[in-house]
C-alpha positions as CSV (number, residue, x, y, z in Angstrom):
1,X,0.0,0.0,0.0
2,X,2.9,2.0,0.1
3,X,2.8,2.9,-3.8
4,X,-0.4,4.7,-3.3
5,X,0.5,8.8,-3.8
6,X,-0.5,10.6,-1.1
7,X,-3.0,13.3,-1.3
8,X,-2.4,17.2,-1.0
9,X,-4.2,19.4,1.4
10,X,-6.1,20.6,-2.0
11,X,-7.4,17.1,-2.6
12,X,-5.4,16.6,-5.4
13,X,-3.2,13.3,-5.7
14,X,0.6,14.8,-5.3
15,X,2.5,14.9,-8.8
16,X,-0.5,15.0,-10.8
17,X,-1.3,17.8,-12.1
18,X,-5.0,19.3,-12.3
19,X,-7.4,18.4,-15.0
20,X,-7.3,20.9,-18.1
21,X,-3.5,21.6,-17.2
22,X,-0.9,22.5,-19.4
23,X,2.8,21.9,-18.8
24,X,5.4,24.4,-19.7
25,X,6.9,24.6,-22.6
26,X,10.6,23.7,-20.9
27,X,13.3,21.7,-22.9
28,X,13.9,18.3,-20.9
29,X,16.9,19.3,-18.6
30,X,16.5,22.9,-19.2
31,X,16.1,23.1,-15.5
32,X,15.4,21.2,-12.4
33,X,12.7,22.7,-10.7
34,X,9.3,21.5,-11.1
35,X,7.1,21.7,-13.6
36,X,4.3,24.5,-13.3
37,X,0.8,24.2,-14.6
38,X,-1.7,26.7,-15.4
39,X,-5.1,26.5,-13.2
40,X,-8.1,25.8,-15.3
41,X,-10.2,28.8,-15.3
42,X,-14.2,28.4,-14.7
43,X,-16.7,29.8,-17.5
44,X,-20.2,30.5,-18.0
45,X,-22.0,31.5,-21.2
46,X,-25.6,33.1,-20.8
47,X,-28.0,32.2,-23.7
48,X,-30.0,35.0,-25.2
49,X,-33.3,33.8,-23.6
50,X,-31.2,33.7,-20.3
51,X,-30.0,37.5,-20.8
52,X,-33.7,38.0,-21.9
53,X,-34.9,36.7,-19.0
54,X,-32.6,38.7,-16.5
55,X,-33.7,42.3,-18.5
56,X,-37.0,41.6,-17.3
57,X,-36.4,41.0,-13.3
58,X,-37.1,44.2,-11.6
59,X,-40.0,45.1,-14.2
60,X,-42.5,42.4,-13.2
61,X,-45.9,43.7,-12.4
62,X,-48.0,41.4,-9.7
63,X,-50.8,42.2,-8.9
64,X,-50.7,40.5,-5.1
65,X,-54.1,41.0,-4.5
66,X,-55.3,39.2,-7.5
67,X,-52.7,36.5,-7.0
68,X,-54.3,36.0,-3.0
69,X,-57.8,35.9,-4.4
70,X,-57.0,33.3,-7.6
71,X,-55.3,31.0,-4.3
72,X,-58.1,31.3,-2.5
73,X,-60.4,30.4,-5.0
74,X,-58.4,27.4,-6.3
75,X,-57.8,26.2,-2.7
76,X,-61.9,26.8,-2.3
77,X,-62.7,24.6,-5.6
78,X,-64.1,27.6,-7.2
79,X,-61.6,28.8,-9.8
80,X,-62.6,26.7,-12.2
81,X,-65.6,27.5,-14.2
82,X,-67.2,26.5,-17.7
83,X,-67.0,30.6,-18.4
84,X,-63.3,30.4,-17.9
85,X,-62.8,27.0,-19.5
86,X,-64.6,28.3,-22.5
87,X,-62.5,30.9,-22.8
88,X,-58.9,29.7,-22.4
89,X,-60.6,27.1,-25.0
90,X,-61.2,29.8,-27.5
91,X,-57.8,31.5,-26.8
92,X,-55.9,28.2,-27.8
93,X,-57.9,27.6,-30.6
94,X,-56.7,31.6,-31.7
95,X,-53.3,30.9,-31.3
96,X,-53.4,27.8,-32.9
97,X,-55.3,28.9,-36.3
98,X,-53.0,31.6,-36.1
99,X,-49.9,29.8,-36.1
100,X,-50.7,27.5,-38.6
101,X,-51.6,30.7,-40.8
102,X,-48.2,32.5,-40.2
């Protein structure tokens, strides 16, 4: 069990250099200090719907009242009615004519 490298305080196995390193461009027996690798460096890339999305915090509109009285009709089994089932019906017929038409 002795062959096993030991780790580093940073979790790393010693002598192995992190993933995504790169080892210096260094002639064999230019010099006999270590070898030095460049850190990976962490990305992130924000879609356009994601940077959409982001413009819009800040300029949402709720109505809170409105909000408390839609739970408290949904949590009284009164939201849903054939009025407003007949309508979101009609809407989604709209929208679907509509996008077969564009």
């Amino acid at each position: 069990m002795n062959d096993i490298s030991s780790l580093q305080g940073n979790g790393r196995l010693a002598g192995v250099p992190p993933s995504g390193a790169k080892r210096s461009d260094r002639p064999s027996g230019a010099s006999e200090a270590p070898e030095t690798y460049a850190e990976p460096v962490d990305q992130v890339e924000i879609s356009a719907i994601g940077k959409m999305l982001s413009s819009l915090e800040g300029e949402v509109d709720i109505r809170t009242e409105k909000v408390a009285q839609v739970r408290q009709q949904i949590a009284d089994g009164t939201y849903l009615t054939e009025e407003k089932l007949s309508i979101a019906a009609s809407r989604l017929m709209e929208a679907l004519l509509s996008s077969q038409v564009a």
